[in-house]
N, C-alpha and C positions, 0 to 999 in steps of 0.2 A: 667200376672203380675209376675209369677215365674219364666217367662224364662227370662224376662226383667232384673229381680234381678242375677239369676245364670251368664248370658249374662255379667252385668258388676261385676260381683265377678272376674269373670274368666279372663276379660281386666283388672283389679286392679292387680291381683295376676300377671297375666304378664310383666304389667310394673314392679313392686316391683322384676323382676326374672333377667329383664334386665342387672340392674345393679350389678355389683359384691358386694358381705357381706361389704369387705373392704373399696368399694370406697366410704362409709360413711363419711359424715364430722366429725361425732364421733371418726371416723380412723384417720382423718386428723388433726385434734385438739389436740389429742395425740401424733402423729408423731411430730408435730411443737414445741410441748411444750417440748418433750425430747429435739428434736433439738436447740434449743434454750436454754435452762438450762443446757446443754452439753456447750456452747458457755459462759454462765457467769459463768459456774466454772472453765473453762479454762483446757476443759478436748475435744481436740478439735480433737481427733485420734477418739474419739467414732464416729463423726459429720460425719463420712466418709460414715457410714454405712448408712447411710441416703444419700447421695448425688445420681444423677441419675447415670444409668451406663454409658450413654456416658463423663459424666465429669468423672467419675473413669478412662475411656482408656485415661484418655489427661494429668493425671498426676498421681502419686502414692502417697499413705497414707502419708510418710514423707515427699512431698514437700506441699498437703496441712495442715500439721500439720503445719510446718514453714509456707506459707503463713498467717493462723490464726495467728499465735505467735506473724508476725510484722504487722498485722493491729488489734489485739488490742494492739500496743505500742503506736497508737495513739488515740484511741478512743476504752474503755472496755465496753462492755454493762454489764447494774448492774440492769435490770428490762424489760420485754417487756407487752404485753398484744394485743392481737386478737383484731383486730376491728372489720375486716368482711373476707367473705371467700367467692368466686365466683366460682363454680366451671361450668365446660364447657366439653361436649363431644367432643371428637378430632374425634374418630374413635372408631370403637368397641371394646370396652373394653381398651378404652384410654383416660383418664379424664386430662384434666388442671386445677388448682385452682390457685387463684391470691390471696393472703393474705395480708391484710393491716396491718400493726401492726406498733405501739408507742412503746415508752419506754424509757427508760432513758440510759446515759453512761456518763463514767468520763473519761474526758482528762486529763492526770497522767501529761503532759509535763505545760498545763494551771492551773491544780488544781481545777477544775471548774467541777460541771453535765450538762449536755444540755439535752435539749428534744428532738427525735428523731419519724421521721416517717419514712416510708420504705414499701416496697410490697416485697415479696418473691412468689416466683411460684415454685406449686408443680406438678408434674407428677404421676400419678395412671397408674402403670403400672407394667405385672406380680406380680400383687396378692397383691402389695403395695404401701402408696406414698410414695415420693422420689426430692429428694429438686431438682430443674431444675437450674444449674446451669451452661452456654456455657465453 
């Protein structure tokens, strides 16, 4: 019975070793909520640092600074909130997460709030997530 016990201590402890500290959804919950309260305060150079590195080689800091600037001139987000969070092994030590998230925005040209729904996907990858952006 002892070896039974130690036997699955020692497969419990190995799975929990698998995965990297970070690629918690605690890490990820964190990551999304800076990312996004970066984006309603309209503070959108920080948002960079969060993006994955293949969208950093396809554009630099100021032109997605100005991309932000003219898509909230149509539509500003003023609220989001997590629904759910999937995340998926790609490869070793390679995590995908698909994010549902709500929330609200104000169209400044209608003068109107809408409700909004949306998914974002994140990347876990070297030692962080990182918003997946093509």
């Amino acid at each position: 019975m002892k070896i039974k016990s130690l036997i699955l201590l020692i497969f419990i402890s190995f799975l929990l070793s698998c995965q990297p500290k970070n690629s918690s959804e605690g890490r990820l919950r964190q990551r999304i909520n800076q990312y996004h309260e970066s984006i309603i305060k309209g503070e959108f150079g920080s948002t960079w640092d969060y993006l994955w590195h293949e969208a950093r080689q396809n554009r630099n800091r100021d032109e997605w600074t100005i991309f932000c600037k003219e898509s909230d001139l149509d539509s500003k987000p003023i609220e989001f909130q997590i629904k759910s969070i999937s995340i998926s092994k790609v490869k070793k030590h390679v995590f995908l997460a698909k994010v549902k998230l709500t929330g609200k925005n104000v169209l400044p040209k209608e003068n109107k709030i809408e409700y909004a729904e949306g998914e974002d996907e994140w990347v876990f990858e070297n030692g962080d997530w990182f918003r997946y952006i093509e």
